[in-house]
ModelCIF file with pLDDT and N, C-alpha, C, O atoms, coordinates in Angstrom:
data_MODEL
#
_entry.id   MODEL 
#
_entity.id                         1 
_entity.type                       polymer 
_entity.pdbx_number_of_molecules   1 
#
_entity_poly.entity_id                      1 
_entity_poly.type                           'polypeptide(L)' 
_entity_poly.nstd_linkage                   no 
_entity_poly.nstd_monomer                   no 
_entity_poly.pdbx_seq_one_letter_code       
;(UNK)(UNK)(UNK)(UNK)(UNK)(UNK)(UNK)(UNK)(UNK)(UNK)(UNK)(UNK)(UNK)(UNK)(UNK)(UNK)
(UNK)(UNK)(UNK)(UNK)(UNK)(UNK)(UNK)(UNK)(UNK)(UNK)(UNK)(UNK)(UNK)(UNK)(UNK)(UNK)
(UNK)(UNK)(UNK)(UNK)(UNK)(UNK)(UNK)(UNK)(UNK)(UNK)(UNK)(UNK)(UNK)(UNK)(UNK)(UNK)
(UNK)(UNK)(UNK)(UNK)
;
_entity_poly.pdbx_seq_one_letter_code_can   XXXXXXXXXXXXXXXXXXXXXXXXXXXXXXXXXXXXXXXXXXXXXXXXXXXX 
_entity_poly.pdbx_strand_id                 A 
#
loop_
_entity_poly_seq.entity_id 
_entity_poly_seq.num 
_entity_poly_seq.mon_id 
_entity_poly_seq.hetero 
1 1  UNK n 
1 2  UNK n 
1 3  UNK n 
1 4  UNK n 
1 5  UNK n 
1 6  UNK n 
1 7  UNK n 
1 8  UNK n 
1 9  UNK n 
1 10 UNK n 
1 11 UNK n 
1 12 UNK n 
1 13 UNK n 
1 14 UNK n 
1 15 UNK n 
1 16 UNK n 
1 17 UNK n 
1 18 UNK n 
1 19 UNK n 
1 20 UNK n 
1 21 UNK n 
1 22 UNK n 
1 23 UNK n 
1 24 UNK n 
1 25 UNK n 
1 26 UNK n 
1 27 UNK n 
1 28 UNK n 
1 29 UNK n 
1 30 UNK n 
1 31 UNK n 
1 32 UNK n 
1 33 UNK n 
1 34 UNK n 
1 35 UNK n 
1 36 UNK n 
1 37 UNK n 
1 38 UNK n 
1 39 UNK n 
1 40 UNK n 
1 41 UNK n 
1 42 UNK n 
1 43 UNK n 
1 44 UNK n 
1 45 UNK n 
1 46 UNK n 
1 47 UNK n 
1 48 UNK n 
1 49 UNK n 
1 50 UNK n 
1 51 UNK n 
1 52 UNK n 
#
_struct_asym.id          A 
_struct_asym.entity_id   1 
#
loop_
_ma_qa_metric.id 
_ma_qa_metric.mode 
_ma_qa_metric.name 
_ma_qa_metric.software_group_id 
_ma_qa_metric.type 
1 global pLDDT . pLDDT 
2 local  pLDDT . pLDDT 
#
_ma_qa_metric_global.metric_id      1 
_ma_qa_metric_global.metric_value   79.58 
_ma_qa_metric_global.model_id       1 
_ma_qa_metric_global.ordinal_id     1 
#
loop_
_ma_qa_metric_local.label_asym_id 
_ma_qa_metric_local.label_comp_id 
_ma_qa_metric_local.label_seq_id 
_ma_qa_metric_local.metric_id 
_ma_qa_metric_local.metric_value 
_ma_qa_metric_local.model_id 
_ma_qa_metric_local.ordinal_id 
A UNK 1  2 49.00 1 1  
A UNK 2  2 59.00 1 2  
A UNK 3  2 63.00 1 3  
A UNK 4  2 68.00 1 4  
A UNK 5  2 72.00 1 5  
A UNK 6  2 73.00 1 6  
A UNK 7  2 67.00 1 7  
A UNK 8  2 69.00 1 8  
A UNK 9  2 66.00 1 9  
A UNK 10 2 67.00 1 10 
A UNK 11 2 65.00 1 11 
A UNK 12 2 65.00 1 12 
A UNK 13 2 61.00 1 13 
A UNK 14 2 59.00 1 14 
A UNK 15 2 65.00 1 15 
A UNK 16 2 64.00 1 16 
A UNK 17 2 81.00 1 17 
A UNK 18 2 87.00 1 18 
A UNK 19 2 86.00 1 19 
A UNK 20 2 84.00 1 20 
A UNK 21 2 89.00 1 21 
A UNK 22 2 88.00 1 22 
A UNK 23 2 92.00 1 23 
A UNK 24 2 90.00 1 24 
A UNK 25 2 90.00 1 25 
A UNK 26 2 88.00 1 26 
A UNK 27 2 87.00 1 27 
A UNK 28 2 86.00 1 28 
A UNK 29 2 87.00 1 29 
A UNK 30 2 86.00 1 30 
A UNK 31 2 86.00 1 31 
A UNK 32 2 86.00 1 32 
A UNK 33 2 89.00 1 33 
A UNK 34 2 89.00 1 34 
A UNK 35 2 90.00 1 35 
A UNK 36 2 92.00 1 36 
A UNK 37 2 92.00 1 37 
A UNK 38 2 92.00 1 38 
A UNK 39 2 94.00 1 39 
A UNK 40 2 92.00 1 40 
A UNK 41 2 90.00 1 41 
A UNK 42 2 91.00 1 42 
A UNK 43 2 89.00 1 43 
A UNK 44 2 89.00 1 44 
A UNK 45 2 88.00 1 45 
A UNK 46 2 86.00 1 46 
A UNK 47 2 85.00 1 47 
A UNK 48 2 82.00 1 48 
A UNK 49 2 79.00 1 49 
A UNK 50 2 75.00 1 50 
A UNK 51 2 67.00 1 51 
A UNK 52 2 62.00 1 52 
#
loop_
_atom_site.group_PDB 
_atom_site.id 
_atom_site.type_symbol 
_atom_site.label_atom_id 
_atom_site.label_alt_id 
_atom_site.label_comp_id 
_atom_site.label_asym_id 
_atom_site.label_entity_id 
_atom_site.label_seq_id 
_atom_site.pdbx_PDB_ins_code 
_atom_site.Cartn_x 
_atom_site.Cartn_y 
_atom_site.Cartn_z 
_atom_site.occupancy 
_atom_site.B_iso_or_equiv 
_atom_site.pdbx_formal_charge 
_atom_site.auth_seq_id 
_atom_site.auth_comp_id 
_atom_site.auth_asym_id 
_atom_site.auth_atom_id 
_atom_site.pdbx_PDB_model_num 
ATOM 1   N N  . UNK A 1 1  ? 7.716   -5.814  7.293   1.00 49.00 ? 1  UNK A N  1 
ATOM 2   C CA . UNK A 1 1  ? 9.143   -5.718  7.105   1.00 49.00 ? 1  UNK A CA 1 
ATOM 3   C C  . UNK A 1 1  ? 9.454   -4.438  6.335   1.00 49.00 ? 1  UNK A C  1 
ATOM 4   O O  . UNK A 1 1  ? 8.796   -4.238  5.314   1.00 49.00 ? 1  UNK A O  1 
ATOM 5   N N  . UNK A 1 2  ? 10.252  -3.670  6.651   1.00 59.00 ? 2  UNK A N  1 
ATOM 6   C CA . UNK A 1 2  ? 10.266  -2.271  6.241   1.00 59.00 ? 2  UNK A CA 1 
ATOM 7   C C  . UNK A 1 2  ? 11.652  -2.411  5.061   1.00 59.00 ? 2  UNK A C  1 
ATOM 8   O O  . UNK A 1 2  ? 12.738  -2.865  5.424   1.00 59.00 ? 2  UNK A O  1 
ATOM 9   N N  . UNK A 1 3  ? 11.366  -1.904  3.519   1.00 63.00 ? 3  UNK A N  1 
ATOM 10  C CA . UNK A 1 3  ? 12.340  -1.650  2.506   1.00 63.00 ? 3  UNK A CA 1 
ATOM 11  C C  . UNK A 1 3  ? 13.379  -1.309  2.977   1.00 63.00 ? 3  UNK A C  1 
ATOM 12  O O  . UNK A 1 3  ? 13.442  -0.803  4.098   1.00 63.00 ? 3  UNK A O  1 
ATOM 13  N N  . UNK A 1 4  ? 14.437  -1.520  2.200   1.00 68.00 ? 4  UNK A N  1 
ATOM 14  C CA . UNK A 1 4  ? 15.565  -1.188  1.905   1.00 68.00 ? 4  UNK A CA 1 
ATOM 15  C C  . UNK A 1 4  ? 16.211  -0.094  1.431   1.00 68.00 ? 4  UNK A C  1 
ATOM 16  O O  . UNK A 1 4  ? 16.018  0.166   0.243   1.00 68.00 ? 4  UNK A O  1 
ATOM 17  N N  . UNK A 1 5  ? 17.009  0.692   2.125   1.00 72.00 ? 5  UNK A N  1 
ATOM 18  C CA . UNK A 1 5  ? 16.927  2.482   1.879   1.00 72.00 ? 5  UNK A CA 1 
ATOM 19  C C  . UNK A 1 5  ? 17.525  2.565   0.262   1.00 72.00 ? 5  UNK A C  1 
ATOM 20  O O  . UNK A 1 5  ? 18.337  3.484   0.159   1.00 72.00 ? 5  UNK A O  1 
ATOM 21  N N  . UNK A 1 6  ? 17.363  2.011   -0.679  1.00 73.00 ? 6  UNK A N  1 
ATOM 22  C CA . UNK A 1 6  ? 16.924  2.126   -2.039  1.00 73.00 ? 6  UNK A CA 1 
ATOM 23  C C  . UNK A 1 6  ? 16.260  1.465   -3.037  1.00 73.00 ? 6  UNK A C  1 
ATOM 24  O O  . UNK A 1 6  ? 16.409  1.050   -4.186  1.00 73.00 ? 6  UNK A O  1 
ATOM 25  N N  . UNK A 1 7  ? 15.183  1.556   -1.818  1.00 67.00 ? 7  UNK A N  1 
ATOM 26  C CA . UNK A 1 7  ? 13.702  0.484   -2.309  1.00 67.00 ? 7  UNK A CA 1 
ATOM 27  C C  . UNK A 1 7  ? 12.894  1.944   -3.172  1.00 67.00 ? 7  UNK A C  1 
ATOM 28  O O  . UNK A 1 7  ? 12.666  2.966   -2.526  1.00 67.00 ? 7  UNK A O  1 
ATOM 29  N N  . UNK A 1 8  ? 12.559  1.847   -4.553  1.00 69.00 ? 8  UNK A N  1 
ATOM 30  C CA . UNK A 1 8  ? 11.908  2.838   -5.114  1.00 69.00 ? 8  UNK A CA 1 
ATOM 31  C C  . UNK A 1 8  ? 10.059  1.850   -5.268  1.00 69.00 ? 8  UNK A C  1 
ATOM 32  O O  . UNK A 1 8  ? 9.873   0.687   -5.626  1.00 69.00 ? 8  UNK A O  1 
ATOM 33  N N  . UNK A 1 9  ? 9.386   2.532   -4.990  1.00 66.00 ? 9  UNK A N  1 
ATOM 34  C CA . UNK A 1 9  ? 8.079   1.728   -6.058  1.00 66.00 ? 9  UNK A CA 1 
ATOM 35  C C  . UNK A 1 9  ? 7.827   2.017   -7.051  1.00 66.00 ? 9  UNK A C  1 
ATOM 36  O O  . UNK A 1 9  ? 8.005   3.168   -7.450  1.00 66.00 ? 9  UNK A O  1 
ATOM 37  N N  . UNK A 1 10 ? 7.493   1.383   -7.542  1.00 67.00 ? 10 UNK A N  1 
ATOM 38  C CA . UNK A 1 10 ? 6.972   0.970   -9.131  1.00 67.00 ? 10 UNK A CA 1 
ATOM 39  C C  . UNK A 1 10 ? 5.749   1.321   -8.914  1.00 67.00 ? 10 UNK A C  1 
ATOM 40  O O  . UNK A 1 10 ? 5.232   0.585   -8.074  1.00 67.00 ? 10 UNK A O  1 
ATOM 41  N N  . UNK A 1 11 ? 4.934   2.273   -9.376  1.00 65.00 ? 11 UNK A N  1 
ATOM 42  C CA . UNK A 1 11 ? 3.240   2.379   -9.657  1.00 65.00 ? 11 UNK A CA 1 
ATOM 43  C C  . UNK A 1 11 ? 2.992   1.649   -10.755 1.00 65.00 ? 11 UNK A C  1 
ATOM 44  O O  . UNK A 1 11 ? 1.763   1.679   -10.695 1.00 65.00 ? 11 UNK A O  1 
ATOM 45  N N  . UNK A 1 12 ? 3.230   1.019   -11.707 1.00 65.00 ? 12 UNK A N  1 
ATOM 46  C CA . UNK A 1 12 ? 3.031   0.276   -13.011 1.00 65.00 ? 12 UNK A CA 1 
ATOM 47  C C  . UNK A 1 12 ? 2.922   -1.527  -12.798 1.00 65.00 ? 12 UNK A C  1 
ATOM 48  O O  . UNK A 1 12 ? 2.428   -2.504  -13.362 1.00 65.00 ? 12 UNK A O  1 
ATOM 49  N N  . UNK A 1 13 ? 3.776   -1.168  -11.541 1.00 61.00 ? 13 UNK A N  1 
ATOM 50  C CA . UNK A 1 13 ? 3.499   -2.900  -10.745 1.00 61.00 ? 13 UNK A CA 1 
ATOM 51  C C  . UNK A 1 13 ? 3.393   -2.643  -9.549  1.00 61.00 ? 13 UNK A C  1 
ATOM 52  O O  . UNK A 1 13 ? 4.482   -2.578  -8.979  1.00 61.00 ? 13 UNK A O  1 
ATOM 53  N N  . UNK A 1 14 ? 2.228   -2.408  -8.718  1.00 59.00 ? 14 UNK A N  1 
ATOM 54  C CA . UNK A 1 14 ? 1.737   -2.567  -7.511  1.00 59.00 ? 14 UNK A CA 1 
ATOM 55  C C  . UNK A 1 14 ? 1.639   -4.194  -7.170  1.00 59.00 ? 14 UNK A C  1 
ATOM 56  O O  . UNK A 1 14 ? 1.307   -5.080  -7.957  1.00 59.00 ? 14 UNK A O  1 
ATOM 57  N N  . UNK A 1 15 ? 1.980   -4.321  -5.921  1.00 65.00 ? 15 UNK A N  1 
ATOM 58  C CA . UNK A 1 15 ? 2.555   -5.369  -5.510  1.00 65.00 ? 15 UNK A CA 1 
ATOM 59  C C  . UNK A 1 15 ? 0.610   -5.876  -4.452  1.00 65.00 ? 15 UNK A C  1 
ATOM 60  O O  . UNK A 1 15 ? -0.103  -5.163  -3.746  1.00 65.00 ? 15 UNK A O  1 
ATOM 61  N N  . UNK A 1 16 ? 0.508   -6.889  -4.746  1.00 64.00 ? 16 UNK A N  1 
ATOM 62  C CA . UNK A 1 16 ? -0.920  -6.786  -3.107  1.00 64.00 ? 16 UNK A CA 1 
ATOM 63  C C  . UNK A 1 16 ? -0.077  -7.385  -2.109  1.00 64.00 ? 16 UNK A C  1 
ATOM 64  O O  . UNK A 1 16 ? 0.338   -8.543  -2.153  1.00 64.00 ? 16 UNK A O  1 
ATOM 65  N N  . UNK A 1 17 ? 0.205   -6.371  -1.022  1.00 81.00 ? 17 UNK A N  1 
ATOM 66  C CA . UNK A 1 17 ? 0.542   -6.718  -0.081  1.00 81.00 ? 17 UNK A CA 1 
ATOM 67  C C  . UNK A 1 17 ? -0.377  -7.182  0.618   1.00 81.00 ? 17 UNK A C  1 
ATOM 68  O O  . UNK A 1 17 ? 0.175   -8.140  1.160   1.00 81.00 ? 17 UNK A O  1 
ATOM 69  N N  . UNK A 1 18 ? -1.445  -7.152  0.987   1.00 87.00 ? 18 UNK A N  1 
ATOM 70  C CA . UNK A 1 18 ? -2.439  -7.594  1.773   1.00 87.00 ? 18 UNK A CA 1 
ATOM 71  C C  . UNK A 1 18 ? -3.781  -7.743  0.977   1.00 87.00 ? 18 UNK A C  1 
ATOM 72  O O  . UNK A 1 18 ? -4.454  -6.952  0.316   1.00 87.00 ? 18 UNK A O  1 
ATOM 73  N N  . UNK A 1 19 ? -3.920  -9.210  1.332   1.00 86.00 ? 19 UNK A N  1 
ATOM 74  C CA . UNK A 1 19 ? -4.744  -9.981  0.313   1.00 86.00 ? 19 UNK A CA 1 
ATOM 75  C C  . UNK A 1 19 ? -5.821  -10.743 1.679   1.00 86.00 ? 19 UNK A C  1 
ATOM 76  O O  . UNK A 1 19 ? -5.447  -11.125 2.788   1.00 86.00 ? 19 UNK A O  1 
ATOM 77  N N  . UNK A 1 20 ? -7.213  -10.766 1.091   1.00 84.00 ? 20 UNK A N  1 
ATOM 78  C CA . UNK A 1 20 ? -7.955  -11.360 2.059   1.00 84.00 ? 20 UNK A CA 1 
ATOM 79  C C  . UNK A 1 20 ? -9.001  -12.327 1.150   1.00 84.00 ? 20 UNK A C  1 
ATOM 80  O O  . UNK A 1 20 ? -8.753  -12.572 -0.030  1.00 84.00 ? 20 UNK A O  1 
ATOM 81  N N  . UNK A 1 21 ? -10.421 -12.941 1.966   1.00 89.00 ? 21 UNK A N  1 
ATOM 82  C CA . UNK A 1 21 ? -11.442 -13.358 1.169   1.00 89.00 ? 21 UNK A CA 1 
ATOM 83  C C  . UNK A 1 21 ? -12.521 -12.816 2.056   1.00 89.00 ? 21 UNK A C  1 
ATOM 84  O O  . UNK A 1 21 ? -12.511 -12.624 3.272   1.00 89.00 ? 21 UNK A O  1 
ATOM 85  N N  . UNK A 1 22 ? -13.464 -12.614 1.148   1.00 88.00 ? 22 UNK A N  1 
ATOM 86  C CA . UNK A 1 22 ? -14.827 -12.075 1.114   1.00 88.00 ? 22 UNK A CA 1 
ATOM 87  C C  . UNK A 1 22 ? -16.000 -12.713 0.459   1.00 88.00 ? 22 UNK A C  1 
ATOM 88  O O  . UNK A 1 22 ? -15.924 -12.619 -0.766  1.00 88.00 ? 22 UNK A O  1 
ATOM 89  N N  . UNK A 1 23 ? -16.933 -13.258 0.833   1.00 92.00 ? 23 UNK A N  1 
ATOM 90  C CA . UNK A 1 23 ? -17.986 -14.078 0.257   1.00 92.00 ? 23 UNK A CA 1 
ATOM 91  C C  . UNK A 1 23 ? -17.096 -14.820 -0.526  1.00 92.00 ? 23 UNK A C  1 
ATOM 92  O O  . UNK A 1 23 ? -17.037 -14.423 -1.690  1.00 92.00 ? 23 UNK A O  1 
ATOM 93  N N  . UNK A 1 24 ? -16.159 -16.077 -0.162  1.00 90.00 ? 24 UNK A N  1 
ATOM 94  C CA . UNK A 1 24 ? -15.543 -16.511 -0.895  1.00 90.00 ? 24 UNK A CA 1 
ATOM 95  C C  . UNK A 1 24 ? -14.810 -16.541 -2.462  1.00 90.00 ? 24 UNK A C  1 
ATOM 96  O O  . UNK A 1 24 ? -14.704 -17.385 -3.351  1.00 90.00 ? 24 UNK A O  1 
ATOM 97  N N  . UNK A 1 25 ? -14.389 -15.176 -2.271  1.00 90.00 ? 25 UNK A N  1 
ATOM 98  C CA . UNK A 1 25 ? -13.560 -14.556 -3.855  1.00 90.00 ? 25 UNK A CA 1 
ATOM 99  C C  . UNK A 1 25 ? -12.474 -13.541 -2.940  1.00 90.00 ? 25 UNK A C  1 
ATOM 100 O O  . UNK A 1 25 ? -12.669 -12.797 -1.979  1.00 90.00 ? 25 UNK A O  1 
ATOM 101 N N  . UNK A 1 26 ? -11.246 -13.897 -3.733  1.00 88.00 ? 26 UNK A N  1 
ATOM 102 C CA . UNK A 1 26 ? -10.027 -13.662 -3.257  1.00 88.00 ? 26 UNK A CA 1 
ATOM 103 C C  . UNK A 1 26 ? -9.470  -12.322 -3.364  1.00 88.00 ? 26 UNK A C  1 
ATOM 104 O O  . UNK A 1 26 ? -9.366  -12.142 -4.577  1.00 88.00 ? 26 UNK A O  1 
ATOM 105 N N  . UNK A 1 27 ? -9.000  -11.146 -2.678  1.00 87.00 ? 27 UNK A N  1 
ATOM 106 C CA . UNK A 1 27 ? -8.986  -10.077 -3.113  1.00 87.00 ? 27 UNK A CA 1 
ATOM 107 C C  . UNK A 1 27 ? -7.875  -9.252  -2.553  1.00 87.00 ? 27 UNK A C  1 
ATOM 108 O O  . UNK A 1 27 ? -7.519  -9.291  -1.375  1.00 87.00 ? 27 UNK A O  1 
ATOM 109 N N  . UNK A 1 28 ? -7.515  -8.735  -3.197  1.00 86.00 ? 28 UNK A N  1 
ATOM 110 C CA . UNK A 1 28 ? -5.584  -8.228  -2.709  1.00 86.00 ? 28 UNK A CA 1 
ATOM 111 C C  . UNK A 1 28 ? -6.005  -6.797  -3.156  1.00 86.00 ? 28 UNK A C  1 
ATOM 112 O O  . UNK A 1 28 ? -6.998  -6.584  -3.852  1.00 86.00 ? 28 UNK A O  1 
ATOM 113 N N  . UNK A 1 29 ? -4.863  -5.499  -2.532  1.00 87.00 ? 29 UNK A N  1 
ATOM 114 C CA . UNK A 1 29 ? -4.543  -4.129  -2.377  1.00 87.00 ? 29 UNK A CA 1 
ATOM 115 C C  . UNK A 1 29 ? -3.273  -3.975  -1.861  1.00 87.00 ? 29 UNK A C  1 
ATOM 116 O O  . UNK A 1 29 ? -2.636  -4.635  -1.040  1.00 87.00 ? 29 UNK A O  1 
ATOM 117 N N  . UNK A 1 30 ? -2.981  -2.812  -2.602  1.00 86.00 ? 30 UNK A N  1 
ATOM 118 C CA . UNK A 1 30 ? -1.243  -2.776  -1.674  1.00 86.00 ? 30 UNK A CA 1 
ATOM 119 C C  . UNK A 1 30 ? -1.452  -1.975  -0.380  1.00 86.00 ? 30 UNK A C  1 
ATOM 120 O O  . UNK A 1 30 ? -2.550  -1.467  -0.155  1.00 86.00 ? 30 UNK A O  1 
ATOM 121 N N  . UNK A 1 31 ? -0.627  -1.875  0.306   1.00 86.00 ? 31 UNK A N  1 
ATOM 122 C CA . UNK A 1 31 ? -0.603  -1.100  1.629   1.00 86.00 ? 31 UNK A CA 1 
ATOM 123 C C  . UNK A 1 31 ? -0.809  0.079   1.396   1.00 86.00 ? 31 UNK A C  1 
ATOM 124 O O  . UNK A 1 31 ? -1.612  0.689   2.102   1.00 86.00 ? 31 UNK A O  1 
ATOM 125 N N  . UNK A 1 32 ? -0.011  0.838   0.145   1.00 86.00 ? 32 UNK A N  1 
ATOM 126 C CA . UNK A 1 32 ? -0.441  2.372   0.248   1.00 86.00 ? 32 UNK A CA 1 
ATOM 127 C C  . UNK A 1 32 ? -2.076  2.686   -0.058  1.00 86.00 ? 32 UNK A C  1 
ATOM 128 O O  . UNK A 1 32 ? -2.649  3.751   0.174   1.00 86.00 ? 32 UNK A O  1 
ATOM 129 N N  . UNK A 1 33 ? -2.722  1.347   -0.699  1.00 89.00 ? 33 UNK A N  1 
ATOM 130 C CA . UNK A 1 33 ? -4.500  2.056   -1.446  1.00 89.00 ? 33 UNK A CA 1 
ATOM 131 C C  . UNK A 1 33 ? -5.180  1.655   0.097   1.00 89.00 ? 33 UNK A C  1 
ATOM 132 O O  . UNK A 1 33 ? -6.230  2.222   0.397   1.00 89.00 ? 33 UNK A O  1 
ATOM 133 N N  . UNK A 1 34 ? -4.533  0.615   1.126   1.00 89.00 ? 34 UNK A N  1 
ATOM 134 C CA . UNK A 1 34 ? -5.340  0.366   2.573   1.00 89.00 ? 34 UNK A CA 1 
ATOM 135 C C  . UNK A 1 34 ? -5.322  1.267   2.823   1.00 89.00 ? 34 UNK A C  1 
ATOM 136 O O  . UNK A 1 34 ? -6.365  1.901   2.662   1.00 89.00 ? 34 UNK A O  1 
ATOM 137 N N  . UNK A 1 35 ? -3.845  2.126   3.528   1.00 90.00 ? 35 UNK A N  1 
ATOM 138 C CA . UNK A 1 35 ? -4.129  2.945   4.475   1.00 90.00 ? 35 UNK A CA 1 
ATOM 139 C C  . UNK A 1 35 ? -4.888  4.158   4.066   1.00 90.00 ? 35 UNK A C  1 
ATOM 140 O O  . UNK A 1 35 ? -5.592  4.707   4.913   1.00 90.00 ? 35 UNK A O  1 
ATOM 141 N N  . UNK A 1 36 ? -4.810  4.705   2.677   1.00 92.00 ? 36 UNK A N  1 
ATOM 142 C CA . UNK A 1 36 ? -5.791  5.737   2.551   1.00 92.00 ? 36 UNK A CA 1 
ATOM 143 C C  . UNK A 1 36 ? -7.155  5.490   2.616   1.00 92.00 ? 36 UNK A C  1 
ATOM 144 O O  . UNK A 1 36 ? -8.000  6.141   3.231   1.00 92.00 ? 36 UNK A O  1 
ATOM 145 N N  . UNK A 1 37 ? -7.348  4.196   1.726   1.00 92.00 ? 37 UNK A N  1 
ATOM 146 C CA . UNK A 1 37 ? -9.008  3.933   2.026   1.00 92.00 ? 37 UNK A CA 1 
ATOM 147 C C  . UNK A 1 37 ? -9.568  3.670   3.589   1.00 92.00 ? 37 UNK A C  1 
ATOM 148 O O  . UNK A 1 37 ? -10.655 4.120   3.951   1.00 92.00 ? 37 UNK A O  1 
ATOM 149 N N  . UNK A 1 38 ? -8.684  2.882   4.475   1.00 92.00 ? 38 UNK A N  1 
ATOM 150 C CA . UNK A 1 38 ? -8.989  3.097   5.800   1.00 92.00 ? 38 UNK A CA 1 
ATOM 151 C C  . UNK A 1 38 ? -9.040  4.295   6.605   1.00 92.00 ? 38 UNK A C  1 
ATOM 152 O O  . UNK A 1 38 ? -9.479  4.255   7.755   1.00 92.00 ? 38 UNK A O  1 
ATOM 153 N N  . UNK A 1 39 ? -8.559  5.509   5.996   1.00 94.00 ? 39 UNK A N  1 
ATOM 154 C CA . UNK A 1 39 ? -8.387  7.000   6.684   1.00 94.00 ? 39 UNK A CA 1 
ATOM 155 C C  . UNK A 1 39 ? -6.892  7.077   7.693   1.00 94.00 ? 39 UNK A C  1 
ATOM 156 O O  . UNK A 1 39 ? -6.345  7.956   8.359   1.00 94.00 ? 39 UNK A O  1 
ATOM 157 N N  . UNK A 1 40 ? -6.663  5.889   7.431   1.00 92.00 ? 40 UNK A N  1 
ATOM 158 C CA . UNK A 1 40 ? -5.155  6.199   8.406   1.00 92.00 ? 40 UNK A CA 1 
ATOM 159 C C  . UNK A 1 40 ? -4.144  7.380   7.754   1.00 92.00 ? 40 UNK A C  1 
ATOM 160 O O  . UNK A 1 40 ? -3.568  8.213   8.454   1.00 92.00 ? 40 UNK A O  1 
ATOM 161 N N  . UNK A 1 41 ? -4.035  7.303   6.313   1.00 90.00 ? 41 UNK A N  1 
ATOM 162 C CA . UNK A 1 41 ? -3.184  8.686   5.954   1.00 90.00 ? 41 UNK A CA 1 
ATOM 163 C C  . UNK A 1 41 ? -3.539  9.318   4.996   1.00 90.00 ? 41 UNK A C  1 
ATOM 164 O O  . UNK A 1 41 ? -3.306  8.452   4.154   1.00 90.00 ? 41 UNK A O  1 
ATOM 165 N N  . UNK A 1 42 ? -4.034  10.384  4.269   1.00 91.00 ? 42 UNK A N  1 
ATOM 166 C CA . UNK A 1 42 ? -4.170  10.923  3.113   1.00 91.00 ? 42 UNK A CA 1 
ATOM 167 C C  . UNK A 1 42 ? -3.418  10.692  1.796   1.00 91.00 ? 42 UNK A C  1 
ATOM 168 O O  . UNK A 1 42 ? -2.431  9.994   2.024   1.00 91.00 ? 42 UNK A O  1 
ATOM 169 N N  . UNK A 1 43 ? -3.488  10.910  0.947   1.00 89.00 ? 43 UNK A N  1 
ATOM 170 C CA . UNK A 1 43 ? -2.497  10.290  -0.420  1.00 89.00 ? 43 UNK A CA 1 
ATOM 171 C C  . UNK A 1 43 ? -1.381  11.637  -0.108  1.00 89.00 ? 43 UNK A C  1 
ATOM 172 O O  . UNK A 1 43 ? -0.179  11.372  -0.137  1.00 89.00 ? 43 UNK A O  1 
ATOM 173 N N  . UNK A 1 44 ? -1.876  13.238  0.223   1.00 89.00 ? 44 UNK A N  1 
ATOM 174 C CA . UNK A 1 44 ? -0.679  14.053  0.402   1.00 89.00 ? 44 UNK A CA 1 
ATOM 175 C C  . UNK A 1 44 ? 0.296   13.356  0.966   1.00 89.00 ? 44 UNK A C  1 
ATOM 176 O O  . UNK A 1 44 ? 1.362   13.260  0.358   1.00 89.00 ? 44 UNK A O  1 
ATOM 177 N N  . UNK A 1 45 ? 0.110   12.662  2.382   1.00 88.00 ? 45 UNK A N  1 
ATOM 178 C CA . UNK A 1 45 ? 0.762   12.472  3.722   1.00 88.00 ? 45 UNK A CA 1 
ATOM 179 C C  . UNK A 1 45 ? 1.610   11.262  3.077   1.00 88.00 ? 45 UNK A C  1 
ATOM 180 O O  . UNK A 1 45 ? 2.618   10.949  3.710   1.00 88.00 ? 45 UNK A O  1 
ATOM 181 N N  . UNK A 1 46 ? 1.287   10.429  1.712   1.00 86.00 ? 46 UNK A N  1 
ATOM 182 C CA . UNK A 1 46 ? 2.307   9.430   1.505   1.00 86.00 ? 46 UNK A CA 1 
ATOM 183 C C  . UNK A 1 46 ? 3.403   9.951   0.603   1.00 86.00 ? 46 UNK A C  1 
ATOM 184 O O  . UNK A 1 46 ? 4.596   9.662   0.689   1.00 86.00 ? 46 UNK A O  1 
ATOM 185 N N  . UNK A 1 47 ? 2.705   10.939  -0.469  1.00 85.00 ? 47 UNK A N  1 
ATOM 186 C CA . UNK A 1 47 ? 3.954   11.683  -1.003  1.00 85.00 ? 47 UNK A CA 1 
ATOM 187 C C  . UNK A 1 47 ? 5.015   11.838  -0.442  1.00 85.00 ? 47 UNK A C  1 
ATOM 188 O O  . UNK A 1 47 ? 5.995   11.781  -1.184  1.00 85.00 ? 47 UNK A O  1 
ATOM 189 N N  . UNK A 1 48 ? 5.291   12.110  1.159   1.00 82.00 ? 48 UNK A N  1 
ATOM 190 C CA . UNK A 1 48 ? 5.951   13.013  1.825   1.00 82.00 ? 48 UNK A CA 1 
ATOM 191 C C  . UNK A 1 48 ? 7.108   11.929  1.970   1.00 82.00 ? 48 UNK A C  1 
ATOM 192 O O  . UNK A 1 48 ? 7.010   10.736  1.680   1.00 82.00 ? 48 UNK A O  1 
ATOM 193 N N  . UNK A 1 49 ? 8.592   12.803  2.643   1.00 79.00 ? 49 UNK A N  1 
ATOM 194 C CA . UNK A 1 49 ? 9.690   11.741  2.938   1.00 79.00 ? 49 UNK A CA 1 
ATOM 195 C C  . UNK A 1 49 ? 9.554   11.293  4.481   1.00 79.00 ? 49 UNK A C  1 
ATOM 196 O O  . UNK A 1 49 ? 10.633  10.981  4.986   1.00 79.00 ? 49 UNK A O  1 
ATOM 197 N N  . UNK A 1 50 ? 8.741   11.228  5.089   1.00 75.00 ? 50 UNK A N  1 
ATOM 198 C CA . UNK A 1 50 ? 8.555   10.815  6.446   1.00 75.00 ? 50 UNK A CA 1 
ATOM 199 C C  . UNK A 1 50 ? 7.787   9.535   6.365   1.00 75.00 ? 50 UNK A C  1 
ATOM 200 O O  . UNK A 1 50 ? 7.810   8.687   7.257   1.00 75.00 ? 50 UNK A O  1 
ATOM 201 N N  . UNK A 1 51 ? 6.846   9.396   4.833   1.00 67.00 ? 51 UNK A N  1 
ATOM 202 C CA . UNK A 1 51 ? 6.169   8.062   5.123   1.00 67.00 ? 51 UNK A CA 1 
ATOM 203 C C  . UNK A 1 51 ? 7.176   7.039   4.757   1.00 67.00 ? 51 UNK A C  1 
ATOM 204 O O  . UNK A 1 51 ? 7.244   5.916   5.257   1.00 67.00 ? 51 UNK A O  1 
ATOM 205 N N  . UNK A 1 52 ? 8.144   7.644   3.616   1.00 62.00 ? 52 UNK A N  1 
ATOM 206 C CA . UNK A 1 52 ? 8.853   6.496   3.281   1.00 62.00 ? 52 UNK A CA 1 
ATOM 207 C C  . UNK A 1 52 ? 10.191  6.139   3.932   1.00 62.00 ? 52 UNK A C  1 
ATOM 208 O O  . UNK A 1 52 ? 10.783  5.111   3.603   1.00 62.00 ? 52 UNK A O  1 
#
């Protein structure tokens, strides 16, 4: 579901948007630490006003 055009983030409260389990222990990341750790975008490429 895509924010609200004066949705700011908070880095001081990262939210886990996507939460899974692994050898049974529970483990959450927000969307912006996935897609860089997956290689889908660089941390430059989220700075930018096109990601948001």
């Amino acid at each position: 579901m895509p924010h609200p055009d004066d949705y700011v983030e908070d880095s001081d409260h990262l939210v886990h948007e996507i939460t899974f389990r692994l050898a049974s222990q529970e483990f959450g990341i927000s969307l912006r630490d996935f897609v860089v750790h997956s290689g889908l975008y660089t941390q430059a490429e989220l700075d930018t006003d096109i990601y948001t």
